[in-house]
PAZAPA-4460 file (N, C-alpha, C; in steps of 0.05 Angstrom, whole numbers, plus 32768, in hexadecimal, padded with zeros to 4 digits):
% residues 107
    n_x    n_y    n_z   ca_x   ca_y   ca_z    c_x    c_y    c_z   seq   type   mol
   8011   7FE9   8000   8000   8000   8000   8012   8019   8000     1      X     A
   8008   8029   7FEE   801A   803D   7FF1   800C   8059   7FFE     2      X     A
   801C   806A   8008   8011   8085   8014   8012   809B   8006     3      X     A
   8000   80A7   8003   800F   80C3   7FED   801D   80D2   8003     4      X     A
   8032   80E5   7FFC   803C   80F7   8011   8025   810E   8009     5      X     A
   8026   8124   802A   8018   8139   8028   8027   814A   8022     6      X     A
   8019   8160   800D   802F   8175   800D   802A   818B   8015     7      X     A
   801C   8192   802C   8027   81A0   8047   8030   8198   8059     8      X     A
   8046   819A   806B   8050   818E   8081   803A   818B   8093     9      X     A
   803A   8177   80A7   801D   817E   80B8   8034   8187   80D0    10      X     A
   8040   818E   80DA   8053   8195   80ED   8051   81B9   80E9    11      X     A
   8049   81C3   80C8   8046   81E5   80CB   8036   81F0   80DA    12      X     A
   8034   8207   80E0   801D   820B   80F7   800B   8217   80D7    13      X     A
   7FF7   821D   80DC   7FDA   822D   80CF   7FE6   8245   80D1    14      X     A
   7FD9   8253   80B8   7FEC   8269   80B4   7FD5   8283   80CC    15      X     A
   7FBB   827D   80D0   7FAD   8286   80E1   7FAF   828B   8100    16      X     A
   7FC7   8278   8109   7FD0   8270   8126   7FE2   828F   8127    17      X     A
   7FD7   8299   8143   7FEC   82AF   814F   7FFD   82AE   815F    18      X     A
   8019   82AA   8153   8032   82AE   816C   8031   82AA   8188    19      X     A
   8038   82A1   8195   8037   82A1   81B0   8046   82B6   81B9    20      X     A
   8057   82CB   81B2   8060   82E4   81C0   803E   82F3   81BA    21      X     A
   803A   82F5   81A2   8018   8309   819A   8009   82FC   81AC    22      X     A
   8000   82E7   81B7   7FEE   82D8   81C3   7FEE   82E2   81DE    23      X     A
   800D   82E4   81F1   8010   82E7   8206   800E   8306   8205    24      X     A
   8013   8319   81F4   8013   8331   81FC   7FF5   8335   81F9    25      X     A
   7FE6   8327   81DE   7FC7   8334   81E4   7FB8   8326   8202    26      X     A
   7FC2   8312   820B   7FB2   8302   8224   7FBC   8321   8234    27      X     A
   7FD9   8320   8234   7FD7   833B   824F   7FD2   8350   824D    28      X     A
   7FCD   835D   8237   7FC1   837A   8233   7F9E   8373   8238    29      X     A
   7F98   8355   8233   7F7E   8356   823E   7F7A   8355   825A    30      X     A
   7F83   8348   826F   7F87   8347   8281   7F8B   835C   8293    31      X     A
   7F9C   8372   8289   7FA7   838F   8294   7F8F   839D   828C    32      X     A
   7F82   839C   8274   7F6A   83B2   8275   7F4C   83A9   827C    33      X     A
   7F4C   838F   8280   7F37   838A   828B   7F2C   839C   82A7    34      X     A
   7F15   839D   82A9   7F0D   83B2   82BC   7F18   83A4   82E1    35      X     A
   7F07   838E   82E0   7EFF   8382   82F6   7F20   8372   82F5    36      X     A
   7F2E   8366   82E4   7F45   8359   82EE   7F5B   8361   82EC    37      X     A
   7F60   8378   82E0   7F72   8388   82DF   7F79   8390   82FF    38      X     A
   7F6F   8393   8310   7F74   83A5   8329   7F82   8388   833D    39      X     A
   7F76   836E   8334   7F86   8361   8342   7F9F   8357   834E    40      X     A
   7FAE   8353   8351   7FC7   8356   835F   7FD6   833D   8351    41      X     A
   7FC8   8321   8345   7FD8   8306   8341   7FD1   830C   831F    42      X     A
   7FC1   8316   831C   7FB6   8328   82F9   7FD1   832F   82EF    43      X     A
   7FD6   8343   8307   7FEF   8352   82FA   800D   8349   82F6    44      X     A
   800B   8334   8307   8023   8324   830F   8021   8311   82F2    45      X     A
   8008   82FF   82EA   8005   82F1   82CF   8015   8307   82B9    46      X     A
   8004   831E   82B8   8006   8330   829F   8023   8339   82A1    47      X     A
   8036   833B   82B3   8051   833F   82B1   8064   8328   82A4    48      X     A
   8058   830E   82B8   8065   82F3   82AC   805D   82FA   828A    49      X     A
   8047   82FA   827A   8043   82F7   826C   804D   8310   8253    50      X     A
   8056   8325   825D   8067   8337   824D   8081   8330   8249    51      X     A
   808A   832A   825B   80A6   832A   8263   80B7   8322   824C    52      X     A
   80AF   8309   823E   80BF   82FF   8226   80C1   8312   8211    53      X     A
   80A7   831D   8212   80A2   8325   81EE   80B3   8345   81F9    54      X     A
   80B0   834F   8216   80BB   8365   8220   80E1   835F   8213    55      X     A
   80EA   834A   8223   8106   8349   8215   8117   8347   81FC    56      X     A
   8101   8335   81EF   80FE   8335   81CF   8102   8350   81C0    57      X     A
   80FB   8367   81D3   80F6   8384   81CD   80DD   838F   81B0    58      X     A
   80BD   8377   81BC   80A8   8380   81BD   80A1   83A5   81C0    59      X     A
   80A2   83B4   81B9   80AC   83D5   81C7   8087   83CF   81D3    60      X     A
   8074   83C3   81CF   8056   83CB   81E1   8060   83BB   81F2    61      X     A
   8066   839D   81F4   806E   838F   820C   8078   83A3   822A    62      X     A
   8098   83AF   8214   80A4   83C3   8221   8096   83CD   8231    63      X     A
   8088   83DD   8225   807A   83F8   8231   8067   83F0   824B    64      X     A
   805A   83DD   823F   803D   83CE   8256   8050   83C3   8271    65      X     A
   8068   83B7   826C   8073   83A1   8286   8087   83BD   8297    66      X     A
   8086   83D2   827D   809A   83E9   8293   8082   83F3   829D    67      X     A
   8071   83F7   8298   805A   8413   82AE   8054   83F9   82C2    68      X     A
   804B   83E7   82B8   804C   83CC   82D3   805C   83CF   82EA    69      X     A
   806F   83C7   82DD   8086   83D1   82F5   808E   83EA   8301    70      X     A
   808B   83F8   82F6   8094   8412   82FF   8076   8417   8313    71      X     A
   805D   8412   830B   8046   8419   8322   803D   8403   833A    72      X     A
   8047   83E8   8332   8044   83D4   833D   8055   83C6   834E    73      X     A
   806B   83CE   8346   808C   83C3   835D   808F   83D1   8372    74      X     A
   8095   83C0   8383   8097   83D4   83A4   80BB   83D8   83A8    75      X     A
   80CA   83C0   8390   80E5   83CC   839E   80ED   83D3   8389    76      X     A
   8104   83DD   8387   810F   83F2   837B   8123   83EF   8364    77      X     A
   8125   83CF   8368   8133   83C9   8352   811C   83BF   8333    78      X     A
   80FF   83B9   8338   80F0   83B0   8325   80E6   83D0   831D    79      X     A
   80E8   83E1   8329   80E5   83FB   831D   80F7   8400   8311    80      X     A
   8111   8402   8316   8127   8405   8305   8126   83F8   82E6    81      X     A
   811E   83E3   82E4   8118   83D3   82CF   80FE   83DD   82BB    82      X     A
   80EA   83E1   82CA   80D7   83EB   82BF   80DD   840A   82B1    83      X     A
   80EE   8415   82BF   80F0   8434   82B7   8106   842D   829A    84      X     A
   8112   8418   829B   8122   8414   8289   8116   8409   8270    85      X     A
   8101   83FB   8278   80EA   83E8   825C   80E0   8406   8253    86      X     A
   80D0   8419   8266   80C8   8430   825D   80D5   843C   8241    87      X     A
   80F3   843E   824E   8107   8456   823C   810E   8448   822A    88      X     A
   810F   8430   8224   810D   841B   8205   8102   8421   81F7    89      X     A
   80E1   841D   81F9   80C3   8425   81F8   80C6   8442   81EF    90      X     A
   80C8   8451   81FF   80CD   846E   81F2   80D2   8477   81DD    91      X     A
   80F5   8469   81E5   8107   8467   81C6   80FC   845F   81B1    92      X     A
   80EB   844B   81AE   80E5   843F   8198   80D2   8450   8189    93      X     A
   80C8   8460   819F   80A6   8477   818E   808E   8470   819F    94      X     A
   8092   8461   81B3   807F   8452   81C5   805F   846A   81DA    95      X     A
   8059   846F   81D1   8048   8493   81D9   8041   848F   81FB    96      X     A
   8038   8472   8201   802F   846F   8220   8046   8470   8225    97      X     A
   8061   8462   821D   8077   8462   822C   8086   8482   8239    98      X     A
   8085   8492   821F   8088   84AA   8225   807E   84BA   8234    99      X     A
   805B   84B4   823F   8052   84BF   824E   8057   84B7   8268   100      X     A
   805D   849B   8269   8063   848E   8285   8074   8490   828E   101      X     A
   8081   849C   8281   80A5   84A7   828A   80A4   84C7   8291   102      X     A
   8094   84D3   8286   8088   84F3   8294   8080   84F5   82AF   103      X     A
   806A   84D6   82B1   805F   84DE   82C6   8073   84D4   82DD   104      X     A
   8085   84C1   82D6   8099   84B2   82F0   80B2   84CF   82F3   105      X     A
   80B6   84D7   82E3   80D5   84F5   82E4   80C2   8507   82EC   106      X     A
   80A3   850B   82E9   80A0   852C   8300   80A4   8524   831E   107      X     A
***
């Protein structure tokens, strides 16, 4: 018996399937603007885990979302440091919240 071969790999993904960096930044920008779960405290802790990669990748919205995170959400002083730094990436790149979030942290 013979098999025909397929000639699409079945191993390709669907050209319809979205990235898992796009996936994880739209889950946490949902998450962060949601009304009711946004204010939660383990919300925000998910939505940071979940920037973080596409943040180092140098994502510049990742950037921008995991720096105002940190910079409003860290109590010590070294995850603000970091955040002020995702900010000024963000900035650099043309990033407009980043820019503003860096106004409001230098007055």
């Amino acid at each position: 018996m013979k098999f025909r071969s397929v000639s699409n790999p079945v191993t390709s993904a669907p050209s319809g399937v979205t990235p898992p960096k796009r996936m994880s930044m739209r889950v946490a920008e949902w998450l962060l603007d949601s009304p009711r779960l946004g204010e939660r405290p383990s919300v925000k802790h998910l939505a940071g885990r979940l920037l973080k990669q596409p943040a180092r990748e140098g994502v510049v919205a990742a950037q921008s979302r995991l720096g105002q995170l940190m910079c409003r959400e860290c109590g010590n002083a070294r995850d603000r440091r970091i955040g002020h730094d995702l900010l000024r990436q963000a900035a650099r790149a043309g990033d407009h919240r980043a820019r503003l979030a860096l106004g409001e942290i230098e007055d």
